[in-house]
Every structure is written in C-alpha cells, then in structure tokens.
Jmol script that loads the backbone (N, CA, C; Angstrom):
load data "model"
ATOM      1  N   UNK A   1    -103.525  65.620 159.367  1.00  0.00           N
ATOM      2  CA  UNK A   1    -103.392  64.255 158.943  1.00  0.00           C
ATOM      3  C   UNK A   1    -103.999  64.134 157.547  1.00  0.00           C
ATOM      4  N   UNK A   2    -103.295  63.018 156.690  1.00  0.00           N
ATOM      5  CA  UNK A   2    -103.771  62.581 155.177  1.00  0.00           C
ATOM      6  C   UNK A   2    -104.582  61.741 155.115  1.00  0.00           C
ATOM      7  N   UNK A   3    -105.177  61.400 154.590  1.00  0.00           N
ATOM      8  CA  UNK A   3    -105.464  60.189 154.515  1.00  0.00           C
ATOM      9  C   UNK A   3    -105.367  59.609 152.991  1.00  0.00           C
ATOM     10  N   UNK A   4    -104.558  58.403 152.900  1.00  0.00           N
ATOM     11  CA  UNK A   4    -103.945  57.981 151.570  1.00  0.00           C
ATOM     12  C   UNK A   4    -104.497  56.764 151.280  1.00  0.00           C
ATOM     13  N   UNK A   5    -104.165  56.141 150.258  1.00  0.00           N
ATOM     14  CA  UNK A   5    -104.229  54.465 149.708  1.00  0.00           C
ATOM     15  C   UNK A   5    -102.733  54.379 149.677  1.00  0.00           C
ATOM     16  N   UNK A   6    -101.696  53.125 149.576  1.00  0.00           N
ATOM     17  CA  UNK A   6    -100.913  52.279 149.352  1.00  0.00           C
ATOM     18  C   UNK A   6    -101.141  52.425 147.915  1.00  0.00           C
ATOM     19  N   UNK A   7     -99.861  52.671 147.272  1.00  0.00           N
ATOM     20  CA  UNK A   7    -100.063  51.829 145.635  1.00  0.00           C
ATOM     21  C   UNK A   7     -99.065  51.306 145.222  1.00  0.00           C
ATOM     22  N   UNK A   8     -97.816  51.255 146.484  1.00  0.00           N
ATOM     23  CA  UNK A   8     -96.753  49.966 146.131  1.00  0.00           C
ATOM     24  C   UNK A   8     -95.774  50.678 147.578  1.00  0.00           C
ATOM     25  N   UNK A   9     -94.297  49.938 146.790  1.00  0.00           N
ATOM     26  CA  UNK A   9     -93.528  50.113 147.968  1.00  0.00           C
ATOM     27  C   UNK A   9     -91.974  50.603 146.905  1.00  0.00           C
ATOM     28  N   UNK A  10     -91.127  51.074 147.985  1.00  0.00           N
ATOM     29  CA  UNK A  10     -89.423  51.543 147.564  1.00  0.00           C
ATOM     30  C   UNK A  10     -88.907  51.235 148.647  1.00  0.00           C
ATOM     31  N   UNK A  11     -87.404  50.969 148.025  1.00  0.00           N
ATOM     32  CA  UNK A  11     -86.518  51.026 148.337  1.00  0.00           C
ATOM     33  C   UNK A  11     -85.247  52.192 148.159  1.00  0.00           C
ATOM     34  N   UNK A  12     -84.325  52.069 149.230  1.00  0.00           N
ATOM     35  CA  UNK A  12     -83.480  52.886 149.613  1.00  0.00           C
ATOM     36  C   UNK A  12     -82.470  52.376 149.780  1.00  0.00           C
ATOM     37  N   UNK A  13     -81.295  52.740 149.108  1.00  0.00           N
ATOM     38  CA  UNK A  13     -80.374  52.578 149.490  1.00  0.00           C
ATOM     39  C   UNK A  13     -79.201  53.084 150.381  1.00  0.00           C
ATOM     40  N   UNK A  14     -79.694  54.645 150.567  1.00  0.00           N
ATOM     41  CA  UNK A  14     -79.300  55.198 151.781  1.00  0.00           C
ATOM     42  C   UNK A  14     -80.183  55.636 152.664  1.00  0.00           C
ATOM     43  N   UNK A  15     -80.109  55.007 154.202  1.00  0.00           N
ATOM     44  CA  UNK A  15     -81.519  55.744 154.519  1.00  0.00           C
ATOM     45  C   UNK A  15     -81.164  56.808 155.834  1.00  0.00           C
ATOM     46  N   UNK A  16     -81.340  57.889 156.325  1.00  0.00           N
ATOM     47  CA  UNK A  16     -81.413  57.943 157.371  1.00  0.00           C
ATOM     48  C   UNK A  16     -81.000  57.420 158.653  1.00  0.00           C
ATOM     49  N   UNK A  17     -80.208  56.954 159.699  1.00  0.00           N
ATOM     50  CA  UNK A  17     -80.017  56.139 161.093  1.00  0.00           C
ATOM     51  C   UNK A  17     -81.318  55.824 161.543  1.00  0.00           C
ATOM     52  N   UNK A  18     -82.164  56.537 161.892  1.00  0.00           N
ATOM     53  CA  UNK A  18     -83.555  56.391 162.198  1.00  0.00           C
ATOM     54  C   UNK A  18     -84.602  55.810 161.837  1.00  0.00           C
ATOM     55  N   UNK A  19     -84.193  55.779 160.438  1.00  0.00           N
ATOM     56  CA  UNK A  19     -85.393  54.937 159.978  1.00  0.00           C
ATOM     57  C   UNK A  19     -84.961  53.077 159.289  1.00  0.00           C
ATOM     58  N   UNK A  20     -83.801  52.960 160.122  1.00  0.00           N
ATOM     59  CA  UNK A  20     -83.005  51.411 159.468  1.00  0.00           C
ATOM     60  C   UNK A  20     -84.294  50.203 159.938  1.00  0.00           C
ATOM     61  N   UNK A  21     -84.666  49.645 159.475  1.00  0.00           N
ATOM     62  CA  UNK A  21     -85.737  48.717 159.828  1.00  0.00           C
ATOM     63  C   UNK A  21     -87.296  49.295 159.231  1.00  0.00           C
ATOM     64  N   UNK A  22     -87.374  49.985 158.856  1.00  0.00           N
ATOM     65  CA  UNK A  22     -88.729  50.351 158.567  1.00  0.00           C
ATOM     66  C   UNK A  22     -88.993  50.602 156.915  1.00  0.00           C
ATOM     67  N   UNK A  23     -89.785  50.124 156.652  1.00  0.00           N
ATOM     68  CA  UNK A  23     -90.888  50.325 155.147  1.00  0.00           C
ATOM     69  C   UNK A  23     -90.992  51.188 154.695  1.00  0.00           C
ATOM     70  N   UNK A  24     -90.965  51.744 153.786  1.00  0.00           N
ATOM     71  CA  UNK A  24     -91.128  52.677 152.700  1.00  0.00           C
ATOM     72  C   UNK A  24     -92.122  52.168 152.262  1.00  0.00           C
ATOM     73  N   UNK A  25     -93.697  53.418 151.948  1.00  0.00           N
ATOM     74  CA  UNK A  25     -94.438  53.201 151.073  1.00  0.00           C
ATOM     75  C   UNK A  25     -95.066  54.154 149.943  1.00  0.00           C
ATOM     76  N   UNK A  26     -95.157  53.872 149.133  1.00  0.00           N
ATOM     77  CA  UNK A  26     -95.757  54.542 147.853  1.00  0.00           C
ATOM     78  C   UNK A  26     -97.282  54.631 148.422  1.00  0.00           C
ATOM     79  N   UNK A  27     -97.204  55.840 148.550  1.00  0.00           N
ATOM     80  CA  UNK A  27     -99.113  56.350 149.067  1.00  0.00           C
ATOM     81  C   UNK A  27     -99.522  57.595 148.161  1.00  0.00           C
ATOM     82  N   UNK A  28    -101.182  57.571 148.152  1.00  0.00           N
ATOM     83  CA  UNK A  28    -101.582  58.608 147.314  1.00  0.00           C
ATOM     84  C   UNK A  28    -102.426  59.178 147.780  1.00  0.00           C
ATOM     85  N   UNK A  29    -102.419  60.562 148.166  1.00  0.00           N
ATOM     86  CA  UNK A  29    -103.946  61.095 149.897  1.00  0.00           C
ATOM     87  C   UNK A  29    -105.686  60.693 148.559  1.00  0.00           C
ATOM     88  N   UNK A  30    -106.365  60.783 149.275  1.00  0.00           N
ATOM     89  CA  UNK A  30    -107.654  60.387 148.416  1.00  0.00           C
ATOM     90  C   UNK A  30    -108.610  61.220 149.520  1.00  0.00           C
ATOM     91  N   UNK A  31    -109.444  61.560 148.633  1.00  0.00           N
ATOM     92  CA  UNK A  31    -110.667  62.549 148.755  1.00  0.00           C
ATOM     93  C   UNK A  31    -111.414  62.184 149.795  1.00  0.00           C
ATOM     94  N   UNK A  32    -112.785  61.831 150.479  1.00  0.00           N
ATOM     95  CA  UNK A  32    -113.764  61.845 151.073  1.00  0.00           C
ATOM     96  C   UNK A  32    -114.384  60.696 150.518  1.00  0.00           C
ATOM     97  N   UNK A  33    -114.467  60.553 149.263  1.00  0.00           N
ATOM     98  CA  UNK A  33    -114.745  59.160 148.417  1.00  0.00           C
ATOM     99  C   UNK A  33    -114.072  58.245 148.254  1.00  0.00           C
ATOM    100  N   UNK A  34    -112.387  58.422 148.450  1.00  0.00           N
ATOM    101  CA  UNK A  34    -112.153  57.655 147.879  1.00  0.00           C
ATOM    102  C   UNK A  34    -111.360  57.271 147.264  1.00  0.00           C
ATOM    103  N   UNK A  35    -111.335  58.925 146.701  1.00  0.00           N
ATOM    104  CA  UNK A  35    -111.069  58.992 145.086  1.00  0.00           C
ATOM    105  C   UNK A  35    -109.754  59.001 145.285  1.00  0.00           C
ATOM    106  N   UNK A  36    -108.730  58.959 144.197  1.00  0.00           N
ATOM    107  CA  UNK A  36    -106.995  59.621 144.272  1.00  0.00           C
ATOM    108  C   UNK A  36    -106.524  60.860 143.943  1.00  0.00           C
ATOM    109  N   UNK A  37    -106.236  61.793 144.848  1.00  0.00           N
ATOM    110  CA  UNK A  37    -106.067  63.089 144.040  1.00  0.00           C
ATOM    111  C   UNK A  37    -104.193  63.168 144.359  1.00  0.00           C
ATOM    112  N   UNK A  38    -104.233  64.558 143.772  1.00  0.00           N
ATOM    113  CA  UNK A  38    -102.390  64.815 144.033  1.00  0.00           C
ATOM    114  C   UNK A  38    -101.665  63.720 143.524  1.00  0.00           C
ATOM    115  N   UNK A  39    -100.212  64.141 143.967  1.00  0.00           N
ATOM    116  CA  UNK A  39     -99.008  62.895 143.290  1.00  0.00           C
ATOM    117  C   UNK A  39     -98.760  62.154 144.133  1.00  0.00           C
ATOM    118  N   UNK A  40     -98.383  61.060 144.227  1.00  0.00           N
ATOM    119  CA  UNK A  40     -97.959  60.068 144.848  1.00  0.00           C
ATOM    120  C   UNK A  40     -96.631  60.410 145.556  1.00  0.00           C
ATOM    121  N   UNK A  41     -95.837  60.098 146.967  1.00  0.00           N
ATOM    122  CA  UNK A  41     -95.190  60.405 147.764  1.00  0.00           C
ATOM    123  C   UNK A  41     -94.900  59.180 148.686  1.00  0.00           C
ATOM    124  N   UNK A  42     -93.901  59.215 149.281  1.00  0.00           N
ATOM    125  CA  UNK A  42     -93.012  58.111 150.267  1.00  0.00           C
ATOM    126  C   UNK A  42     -93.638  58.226 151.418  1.00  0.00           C
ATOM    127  N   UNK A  43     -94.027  57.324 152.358  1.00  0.00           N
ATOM    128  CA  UNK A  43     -94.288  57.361 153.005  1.00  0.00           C
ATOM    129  C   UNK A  43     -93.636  56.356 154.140  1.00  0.00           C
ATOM    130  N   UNK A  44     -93.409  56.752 155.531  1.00  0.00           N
ATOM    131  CA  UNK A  44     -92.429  55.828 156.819  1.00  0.00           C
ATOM    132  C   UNK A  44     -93.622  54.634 156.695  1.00  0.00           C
ATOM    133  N   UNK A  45     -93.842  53.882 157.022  1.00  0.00           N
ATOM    134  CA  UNK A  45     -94.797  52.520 157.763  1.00  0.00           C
ATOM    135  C   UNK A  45     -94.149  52.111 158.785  1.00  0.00           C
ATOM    136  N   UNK A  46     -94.696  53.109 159.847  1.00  0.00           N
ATOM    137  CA  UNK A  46     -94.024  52.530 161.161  1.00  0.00           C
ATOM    138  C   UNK A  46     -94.846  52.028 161.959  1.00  0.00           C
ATOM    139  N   UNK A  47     -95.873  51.311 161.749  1.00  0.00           N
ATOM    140  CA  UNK A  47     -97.720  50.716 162.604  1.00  0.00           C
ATOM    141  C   UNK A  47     -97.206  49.436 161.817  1.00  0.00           C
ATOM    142  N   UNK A  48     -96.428  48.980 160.630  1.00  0.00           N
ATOM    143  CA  UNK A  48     -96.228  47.759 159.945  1.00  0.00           C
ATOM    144  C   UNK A  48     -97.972  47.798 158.885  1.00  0.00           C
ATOM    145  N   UNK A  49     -98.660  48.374 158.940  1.00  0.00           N
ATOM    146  CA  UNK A  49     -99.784  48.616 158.134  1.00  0.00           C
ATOM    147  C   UNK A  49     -99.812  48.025 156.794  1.00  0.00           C
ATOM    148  N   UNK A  50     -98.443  47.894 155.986  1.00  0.00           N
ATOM    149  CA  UNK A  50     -98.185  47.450 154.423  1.00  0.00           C
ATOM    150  C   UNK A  50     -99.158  48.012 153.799  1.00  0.00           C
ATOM    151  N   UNK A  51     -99.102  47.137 152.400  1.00  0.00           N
ATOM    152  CA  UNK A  51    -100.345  47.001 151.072  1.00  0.00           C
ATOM    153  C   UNK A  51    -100.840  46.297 151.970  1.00  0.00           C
TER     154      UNK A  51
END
end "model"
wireframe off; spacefill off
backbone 0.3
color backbone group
C-alpha cells in the first residue's frame, strides 16, 4: 500500500466498463512526513474519499 495526498482530479473520456461511475484522482505517495516524493499518477476513488 501507498500512501498519497490528492492534488486534483481527471477526467476520461474513455473509461473502462468497470470503472463507469467512479472518480479519478490526481495523487502523489508522500514520505513518513509528509513530504511529496515521485510523480504524480491516477488514481480509482472508490471509498468516495475526494480532495
């Protein structure tokens, strides 16, 4: 498991069957602090969690 921050959201215009109803989010994994490391990546929001 990651553990990320939120730093926005996307859209899709084709998605998958599986994922029709669900959020796309812009997340970034972060350190032990906090901090932001690595690149930013898509993420499902399927808990409804948002920003």
């Amino acid at each position: 498991m990651l553990i990320a921050r939120v730093i926005g959201t996307t859209v899709s215009t084709v998605k998958d069957e599986k994922l029709t109803g669900r959020k796309l989010l812009i997340v970034r994994q972060t350190d032990e602090h906090g901090e932001a490391v690595g690149k930013p990546f898509v993420a499902v929001d399927t808990v409804d969690a948002g920003v």
